[in-house]
C-alpha positions in Angstrom: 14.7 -19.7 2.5 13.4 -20.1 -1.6 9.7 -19.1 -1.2 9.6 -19.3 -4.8 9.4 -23.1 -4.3 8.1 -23.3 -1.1 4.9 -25.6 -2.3 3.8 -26.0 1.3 3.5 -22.0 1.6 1.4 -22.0 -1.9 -1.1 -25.1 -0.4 -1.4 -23.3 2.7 -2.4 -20.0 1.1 -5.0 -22.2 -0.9 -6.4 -23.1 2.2 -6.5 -19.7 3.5 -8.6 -19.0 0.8 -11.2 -21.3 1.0 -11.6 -20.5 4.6 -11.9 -16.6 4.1 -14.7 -17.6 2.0 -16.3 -19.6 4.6 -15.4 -16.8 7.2 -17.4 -14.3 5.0 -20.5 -16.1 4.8 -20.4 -17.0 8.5 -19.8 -13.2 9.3 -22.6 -12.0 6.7 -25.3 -14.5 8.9 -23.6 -13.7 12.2 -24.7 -9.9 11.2 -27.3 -11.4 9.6 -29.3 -12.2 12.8 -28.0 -9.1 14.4 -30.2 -7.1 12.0 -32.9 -9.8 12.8 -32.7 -8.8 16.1 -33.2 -5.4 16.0 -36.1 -5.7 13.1 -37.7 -7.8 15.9 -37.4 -5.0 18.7 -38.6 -2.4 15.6 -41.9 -4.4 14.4 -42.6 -5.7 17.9 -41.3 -2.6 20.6 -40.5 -3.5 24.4 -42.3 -6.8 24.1 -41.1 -10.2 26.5 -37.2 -10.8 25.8 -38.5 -14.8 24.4 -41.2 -13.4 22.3 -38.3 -10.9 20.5 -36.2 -13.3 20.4 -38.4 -15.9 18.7 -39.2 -13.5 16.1 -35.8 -12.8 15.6 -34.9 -16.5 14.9 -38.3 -16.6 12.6 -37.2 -13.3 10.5 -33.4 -14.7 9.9 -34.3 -18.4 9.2 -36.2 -16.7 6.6 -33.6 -14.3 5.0 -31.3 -16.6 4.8 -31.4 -17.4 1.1 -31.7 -13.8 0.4 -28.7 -13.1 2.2 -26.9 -16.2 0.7 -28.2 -14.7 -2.8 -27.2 -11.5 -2.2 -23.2 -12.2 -0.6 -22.7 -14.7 -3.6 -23.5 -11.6 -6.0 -21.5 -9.4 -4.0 -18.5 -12.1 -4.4 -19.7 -12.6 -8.3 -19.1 -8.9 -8.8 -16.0 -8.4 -7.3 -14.1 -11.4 -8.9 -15.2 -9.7 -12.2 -14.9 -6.0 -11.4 -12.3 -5.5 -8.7 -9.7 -4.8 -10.9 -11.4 -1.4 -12.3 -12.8 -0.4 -8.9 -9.0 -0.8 -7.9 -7.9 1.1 -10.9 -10.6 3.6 -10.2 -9.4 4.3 -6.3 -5.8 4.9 -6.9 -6.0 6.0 -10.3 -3.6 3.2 -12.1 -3.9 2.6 -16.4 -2.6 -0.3 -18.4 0.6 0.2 -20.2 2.6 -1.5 -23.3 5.7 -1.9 -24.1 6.0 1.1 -26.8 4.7 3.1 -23.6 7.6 2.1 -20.6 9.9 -0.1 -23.0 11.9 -0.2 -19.8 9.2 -1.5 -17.0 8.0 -3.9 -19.6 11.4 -5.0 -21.1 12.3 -5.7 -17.0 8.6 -7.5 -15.9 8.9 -9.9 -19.0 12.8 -10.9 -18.3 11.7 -12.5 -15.0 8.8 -13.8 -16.7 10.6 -15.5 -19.2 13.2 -16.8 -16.9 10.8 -18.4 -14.9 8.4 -19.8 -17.8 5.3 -17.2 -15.7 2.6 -16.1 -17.6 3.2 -12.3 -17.9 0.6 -10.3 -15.6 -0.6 -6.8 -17.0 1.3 -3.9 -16.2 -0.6 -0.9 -14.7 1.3 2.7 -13.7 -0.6 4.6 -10.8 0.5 8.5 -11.2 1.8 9.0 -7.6 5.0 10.6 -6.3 5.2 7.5 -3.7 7.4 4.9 -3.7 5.3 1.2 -3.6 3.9 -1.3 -5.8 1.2 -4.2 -5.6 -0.2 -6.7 -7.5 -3.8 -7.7 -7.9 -6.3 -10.1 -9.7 -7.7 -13.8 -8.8 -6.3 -15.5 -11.6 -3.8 -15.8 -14.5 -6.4 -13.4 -16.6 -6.6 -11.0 -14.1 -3.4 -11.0 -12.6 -2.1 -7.4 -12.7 0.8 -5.2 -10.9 0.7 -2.0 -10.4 4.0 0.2 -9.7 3.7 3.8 -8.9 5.0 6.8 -11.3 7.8 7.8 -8.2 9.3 4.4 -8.1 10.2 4.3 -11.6 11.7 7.3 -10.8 13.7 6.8 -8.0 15.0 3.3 -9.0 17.4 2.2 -10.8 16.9 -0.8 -13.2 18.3 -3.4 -10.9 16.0 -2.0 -8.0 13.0 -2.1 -9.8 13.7 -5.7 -11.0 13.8 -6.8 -7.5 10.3 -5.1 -6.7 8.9 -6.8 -10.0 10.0 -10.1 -8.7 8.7 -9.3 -5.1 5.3 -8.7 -6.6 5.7 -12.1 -9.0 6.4 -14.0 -5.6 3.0 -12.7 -4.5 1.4 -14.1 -7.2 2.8 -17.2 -7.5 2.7 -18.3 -4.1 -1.3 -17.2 -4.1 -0.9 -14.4 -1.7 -3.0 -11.9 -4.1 -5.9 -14.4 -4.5 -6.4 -14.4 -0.6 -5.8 -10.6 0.1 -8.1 -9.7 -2.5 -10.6 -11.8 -0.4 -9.6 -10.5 2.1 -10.4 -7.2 0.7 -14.0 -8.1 -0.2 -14.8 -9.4 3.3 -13.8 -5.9 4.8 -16.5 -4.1 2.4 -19.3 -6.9 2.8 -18.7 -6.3 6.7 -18.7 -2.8 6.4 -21.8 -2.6 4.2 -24.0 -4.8 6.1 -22.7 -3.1 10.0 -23.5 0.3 8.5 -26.8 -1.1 7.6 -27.4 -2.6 10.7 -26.6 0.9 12.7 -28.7 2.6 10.4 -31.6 0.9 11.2 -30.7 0.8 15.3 -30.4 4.7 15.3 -32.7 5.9 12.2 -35.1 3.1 11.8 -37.5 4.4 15.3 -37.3 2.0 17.5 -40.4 1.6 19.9 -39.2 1.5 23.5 -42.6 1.0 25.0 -44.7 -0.7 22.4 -46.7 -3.5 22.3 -46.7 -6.1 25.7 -46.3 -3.0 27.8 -50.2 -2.9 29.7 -51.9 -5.4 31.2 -51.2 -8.9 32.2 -48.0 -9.0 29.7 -46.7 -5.7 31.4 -44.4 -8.2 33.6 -42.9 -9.9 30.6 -42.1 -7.2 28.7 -38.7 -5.2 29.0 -36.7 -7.3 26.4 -36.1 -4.6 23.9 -32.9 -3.2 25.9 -31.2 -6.3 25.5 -32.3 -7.8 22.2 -30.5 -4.2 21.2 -27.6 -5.3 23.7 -27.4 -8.9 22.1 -27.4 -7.2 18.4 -24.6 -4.8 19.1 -22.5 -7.5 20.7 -22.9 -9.4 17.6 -21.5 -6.6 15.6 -18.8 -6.1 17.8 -17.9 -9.6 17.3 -18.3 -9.7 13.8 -16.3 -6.7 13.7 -13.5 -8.4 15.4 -13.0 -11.8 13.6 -12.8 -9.6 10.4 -9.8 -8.2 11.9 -8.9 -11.3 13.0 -9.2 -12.8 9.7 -7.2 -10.3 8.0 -4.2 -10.6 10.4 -4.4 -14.5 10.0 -3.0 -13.9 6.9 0.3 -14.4 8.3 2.6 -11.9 7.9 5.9 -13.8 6.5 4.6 -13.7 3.2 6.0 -10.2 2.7 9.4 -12.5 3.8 8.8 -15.0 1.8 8.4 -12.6 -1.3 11.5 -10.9 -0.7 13.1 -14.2 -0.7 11.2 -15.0 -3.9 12.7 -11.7 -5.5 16.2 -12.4 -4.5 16.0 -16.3 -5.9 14.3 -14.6 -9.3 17.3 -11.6 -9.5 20.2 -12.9 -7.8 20.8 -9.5 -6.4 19.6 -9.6 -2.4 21.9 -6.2 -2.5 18.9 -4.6 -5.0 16.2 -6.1 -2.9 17.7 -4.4 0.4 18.4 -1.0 -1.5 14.8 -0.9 -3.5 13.7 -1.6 0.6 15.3 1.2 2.0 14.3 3.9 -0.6 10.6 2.7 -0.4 10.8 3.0 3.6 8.4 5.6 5.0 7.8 6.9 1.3 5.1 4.5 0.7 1.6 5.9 1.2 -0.3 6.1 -1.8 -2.5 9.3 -1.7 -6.0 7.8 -3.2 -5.5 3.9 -1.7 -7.9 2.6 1.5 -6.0 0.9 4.2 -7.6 -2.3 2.2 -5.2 -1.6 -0.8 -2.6 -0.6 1.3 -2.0 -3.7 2.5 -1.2 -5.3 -0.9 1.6 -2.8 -1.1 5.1 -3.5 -0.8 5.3 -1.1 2.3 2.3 -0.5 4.3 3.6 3.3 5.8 0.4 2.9 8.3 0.5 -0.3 9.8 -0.9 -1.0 13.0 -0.2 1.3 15.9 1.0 -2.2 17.7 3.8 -4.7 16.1 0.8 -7.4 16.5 -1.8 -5.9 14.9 0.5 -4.0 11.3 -0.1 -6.0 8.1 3.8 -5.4 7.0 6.8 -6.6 9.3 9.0 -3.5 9.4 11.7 -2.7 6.8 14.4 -3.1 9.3 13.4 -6.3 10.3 12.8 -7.5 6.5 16.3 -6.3 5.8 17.8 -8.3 8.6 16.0 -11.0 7.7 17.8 -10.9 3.8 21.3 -10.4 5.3 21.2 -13.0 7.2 19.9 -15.3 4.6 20.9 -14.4 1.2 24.3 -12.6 2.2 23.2 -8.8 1.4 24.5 -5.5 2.7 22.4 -3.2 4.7 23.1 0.6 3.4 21.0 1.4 6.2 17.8 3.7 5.8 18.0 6.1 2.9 17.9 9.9 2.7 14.9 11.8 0.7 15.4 11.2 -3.0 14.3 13.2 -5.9 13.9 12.6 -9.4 17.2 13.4 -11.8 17.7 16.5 -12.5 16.7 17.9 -9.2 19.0 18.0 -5.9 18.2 15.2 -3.5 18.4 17.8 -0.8 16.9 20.8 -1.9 18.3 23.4 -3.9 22.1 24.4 -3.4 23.0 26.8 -0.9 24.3 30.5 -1.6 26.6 30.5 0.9 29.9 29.1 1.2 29.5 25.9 2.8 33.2 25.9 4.2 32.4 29.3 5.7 34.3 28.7 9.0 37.5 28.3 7.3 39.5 30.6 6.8 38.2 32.9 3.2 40.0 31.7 -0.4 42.2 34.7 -1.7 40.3 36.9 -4.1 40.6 36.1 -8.2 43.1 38.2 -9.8 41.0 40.8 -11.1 41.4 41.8 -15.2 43.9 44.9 -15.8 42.9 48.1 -16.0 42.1 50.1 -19.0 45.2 51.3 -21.3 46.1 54.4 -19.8 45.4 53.8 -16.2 49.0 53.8 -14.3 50.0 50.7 -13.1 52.1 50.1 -9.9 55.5 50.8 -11.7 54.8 53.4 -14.4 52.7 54.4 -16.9 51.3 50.7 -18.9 52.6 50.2 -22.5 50.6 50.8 -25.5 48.5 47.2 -26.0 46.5 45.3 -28.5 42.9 46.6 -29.5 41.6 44.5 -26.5 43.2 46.0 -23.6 41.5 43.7 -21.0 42.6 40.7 -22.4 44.0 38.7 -19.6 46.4 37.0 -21.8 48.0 40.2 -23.1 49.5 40.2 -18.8 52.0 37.7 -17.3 52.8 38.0 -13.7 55.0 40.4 -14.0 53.5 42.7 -16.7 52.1 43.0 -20.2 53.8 40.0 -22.6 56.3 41.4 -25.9 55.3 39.9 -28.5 
């Protein structure tokens, strides 16, 4: 199970991507001609459902190069700028090797193994444990590996996570959930725009083609509004739809890809288990989240989570590659600190039975001992070594 050569998995992926594209254009018209619809019901009130709805066809015929225009700049901008905006959410800086000699020394290795063009290296200063890479192609290629994880894993753990993140890259997955990505904020931007005008833009209920001889055709307003919030709904849900298209064994297939880049499925498993459930990045949108290693806050159903669950991914790299399963991990804290809180003052063996008290220093010279008076002694009378067991040593 080598994704790292899985060619069919790459072309596939490239596919993906050219669909999401076309997905996001046909979403931005579908919404599109939603908004139509209600500008229709705005400039024309309750008039005949035909006559609102052949304005509506009318006003998006003609915004369509606008909204063509406008989407294409929206994509233009976020090939060249999603990396800062990125950088800017979770709060993640470039790095060089004089800076983490050890992060670097470990990310070019693989590299180098591999013949890869190195990606940048970016830290994000957060406790969690999780990683993700980034860009849309070999000059933006970037991944990102949280302050925590450094911390928390060892050198042979962190080499797996590298290669997990290189297996994204190489087999195209970042390209298509950056994408991804940028269809969740077109959709968002243009429903919110859409609402906005529905509930702030004063809609006229009983406007024009509501006296006279047209008072029988009127009425339409009420479900041109009904057609346009369908079309949002639907919108909405192909989005989602999209987004979970992107099938989820690629998070398999890149842990394959890290074990055929290390050779160390046990490291893969153990940097798995220590990033369980300690994943959530405080600053990241669900949209980043899902480039992560470990999405803590997947779906609230197995069918709709962007991550299959650790267990399962574990299971998956035993079975295949031959590794042990520690099984899930206690809290861990950085060296120097106790993994499980401070120490306690008590005994912990406090139901056994209590040690026998230390044998207490002698008493002063002149104190009398349980015998007889205590010989005259050296200048440092409570000097245990001056007393044997049974009494002060002759010299």
């Amino acid at each position: 199970m080598a994704a790292y050569g899985l060619y069919s998995h790459i072309r596939a992926n490239r596919m993906r991507s050219v669909l999401l594209l076309a997905g996001l254009f046909l979403l931005v018209y579908l919404l599109s001609y939603a908004g139509a619809l209600i500008a229709s019901v705005v400039f024309n009130g309750d008039a005949p459902l035909d006559y609102l709805l052949w304005t509506a066809h009318n006003y998006f015929v003609t915004s369509i190069p606008f909204v063509t225009f406008g989407t294409a700049i929206w994509l233009l901008i976020a090939w060249q700028f999603h990396q800062g905006m990125i950088d800017a959410a979770v709060g993640s800086h470039d790095v060089t090797r004089q800076q983490e000699p050890r992060l670097y020394n470990l990310l070019e290795n693989l590299c180098v193994s591999r013949g890869i063009p190195m990606p940048k290296l970016k830290i994000v200063e957060d406790t969690a444990l999780n990683a993700f890479a980034t860009g849309l192609n070999e000059k933006q290629y970037a991944i990102s590996v949280t302050r925590g994880l450094m911390e928390r894993l060892d050198d042979a753990e962190l080499e797996a996570v590298l290669g997990h993140e290189l297996t994204h890259i190489r087999n195209g997955d970042v390209r298509m959930l950056v994408i991804a990505v940028v269809i969740a904020g077109v959709i968002s931007f243009v429903g919110e725009l859409i609402f906005r005008g529905l509930f702030r833009g004063g809609i006229r209920m009983g406007g024009g083609g509501s006296s006279g001889g047209n008072k029988k055709g009127g009425g339409g307003a009420v479900v041109v509004i009904l057609i346009a919030l369908a079309i949002v709904a639907l919108a909405w849900v192909l989005s989602i739809v999209i987004r979970f298209a992107l099938s989820r064994s690629r998070e398999y297939l890149a842990d394959a890809g890290a074990v055929e880049l290390t050779k160390n499925p046990d490291a893969m498993i153990m940097a798995l288990r220590k990033i369980e459930g300690r994943g959530e990045l405080q600053r990241a949108t669900a949209s980043i989240m899902e480039m992560c290693v470990d999405n803590p806050h997947s779906g609230f159903v197995d069918i709709f989570s962007t991550h299959p669950a650790v267990p399962d991914r574990v299971a998956a790299l035993v079975k295949t590659a031959g590794g042990r399963d520690p099984g899930p991990q206690p809290s861990i804290a950085p060296a120097g600190e106790e993994p499980f809180g401070p120490l306690p003052s008590e005994d912990p063996w406090a139901d056994h039975p209590p040690a026998p008290p230390i044998r207490q220093a002698p008493p002063p010279y002149g104190e009398t001992g349980p015998w007889d008076q205590r010989p005259s002694l050296g200048e440092n009378p409570l000097d245990p070594w001056q007393w044997g067991p049974w009494g002060p040593r002759k010299n």
